[in-house]
C-alpha positions in Angstrom: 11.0 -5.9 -36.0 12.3 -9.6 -36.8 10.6 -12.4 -35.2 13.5 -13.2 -33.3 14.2 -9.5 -32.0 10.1 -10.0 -30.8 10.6 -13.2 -29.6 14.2 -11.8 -27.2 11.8 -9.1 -26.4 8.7 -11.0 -25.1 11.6 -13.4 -23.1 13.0 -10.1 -21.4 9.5 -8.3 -20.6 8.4 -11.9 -19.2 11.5 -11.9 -16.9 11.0 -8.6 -15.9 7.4 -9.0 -14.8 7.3 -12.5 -13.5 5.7 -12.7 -10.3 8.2 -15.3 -9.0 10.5 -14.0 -5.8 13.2 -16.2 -6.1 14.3 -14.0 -8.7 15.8 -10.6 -10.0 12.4 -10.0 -11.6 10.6 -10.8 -8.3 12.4 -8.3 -6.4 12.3 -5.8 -9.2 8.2 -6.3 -9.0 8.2 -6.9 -5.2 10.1 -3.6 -4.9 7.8 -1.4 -7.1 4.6 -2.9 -5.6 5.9 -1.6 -2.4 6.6 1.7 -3.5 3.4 1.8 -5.6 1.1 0.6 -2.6 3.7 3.3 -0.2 2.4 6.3 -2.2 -1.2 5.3 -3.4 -2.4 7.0 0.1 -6.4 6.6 -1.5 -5.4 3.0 -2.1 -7.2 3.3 -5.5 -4.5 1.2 -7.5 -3.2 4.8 -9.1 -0.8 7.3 -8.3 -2.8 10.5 -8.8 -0.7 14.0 -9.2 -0.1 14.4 -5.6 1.0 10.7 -5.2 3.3 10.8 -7.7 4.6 14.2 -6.8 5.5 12.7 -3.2 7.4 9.6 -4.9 9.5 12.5 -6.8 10.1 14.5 -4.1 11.2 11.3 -1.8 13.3 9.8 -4.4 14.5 12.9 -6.2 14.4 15.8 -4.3 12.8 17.7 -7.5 8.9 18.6 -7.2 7.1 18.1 -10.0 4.2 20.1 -11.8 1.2 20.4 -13.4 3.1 20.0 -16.6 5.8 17.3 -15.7 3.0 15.1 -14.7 0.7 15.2 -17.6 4.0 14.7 -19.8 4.7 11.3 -17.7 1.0 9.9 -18.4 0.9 11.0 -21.9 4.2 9.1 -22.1 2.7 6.0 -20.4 -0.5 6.4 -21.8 -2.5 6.4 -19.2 -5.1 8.5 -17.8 -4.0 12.2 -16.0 -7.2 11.7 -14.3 -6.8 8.6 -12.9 -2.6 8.3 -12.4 -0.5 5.7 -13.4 -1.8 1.9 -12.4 1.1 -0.7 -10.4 1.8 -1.9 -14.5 2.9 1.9 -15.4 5.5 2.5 -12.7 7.4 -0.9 -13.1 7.5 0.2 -17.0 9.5 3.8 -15.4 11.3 1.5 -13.6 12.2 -0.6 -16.2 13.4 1.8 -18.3 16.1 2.7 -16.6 15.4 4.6 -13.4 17.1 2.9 -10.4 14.3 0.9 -8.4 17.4 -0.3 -5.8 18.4 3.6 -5.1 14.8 4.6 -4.6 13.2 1.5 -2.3 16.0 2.2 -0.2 15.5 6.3 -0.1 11.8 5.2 0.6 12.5 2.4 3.3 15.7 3.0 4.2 16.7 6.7 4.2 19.2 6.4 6.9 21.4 4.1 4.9 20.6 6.0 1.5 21.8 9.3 3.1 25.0 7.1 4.5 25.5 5.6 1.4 25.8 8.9 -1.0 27.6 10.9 2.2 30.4 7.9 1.6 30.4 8.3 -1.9 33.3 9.7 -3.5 31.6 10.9 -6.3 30.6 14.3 -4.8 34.5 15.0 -3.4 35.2 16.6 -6.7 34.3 19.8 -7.8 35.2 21.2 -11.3 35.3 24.5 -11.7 35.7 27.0 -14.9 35.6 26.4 -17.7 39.3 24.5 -18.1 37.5 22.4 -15.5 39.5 23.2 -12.7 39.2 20.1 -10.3 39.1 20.9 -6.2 39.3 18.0 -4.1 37.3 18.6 -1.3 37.5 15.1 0.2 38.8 14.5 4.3 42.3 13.4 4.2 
């Protein structure tokens, strides 16, 4: 990697994990730390098997296994025994999962179940493989 691609790279992963709140990043990091403490039930700074299986289930729906998790510390590099440290889950988060979808299915699950009922993404239904399109939405 260049030194300027480093350098772009150090300035993002800085913005991302600033502490400051009067930022994106410091609602980003306000928002995981939430979830983090939420779910550490043992308060131990990790988010063991079960832990992490609960944040899943809450934000997913999906349960996760034996398997799933040691795949996600192996990826993270961090510790199946221990679970994945505050520093871990703001690296899923950064990533690419969506932190605003999943504090508010944590925090706020009245307005996340509002917000995907109103959604017109689920009003159509292909079906077949000519992909068939039902609109099932109230007229």
């Amino acid at each position: 990697m260049s030194g300027k691609k480093e350098e772009t790279a150090q300035n993002i992963g800085a913005a991302l994990f600033s502490g400051k709140n009067d930022s994106f990043a410091g609602e980003f990091t306000d928002k995981v730390k939430k979830i983090h403490e939420f779910f550490d039930k043992d308060k131990d700074g990790y988010l063991n098997f079960q832990e992490l299986s609960a944040l899943q289930l809450v934000t997913s729906g999906q349960e996760m296994d034996g398997t799933q998790y040691g795949m996600v510390c192996q990826a993270l590099q961090v510790s199946p025994s221990k679970g994945l440290p505050l520093d871990a889950l703001k690296l899923t988060y950064a990533a690419g999962a969506n932190i605003d979808d999943d504090y508010n299915k944590v925090f706020h699950p009245v307005q996340a179940q509002k917000a995907k009922d109103e959604s017109t993404d689920d009003d159509v239904i292909e079906v077949g493989d000519g992909g068939c399109a039902i609109d099932i939405s109230d007229p």
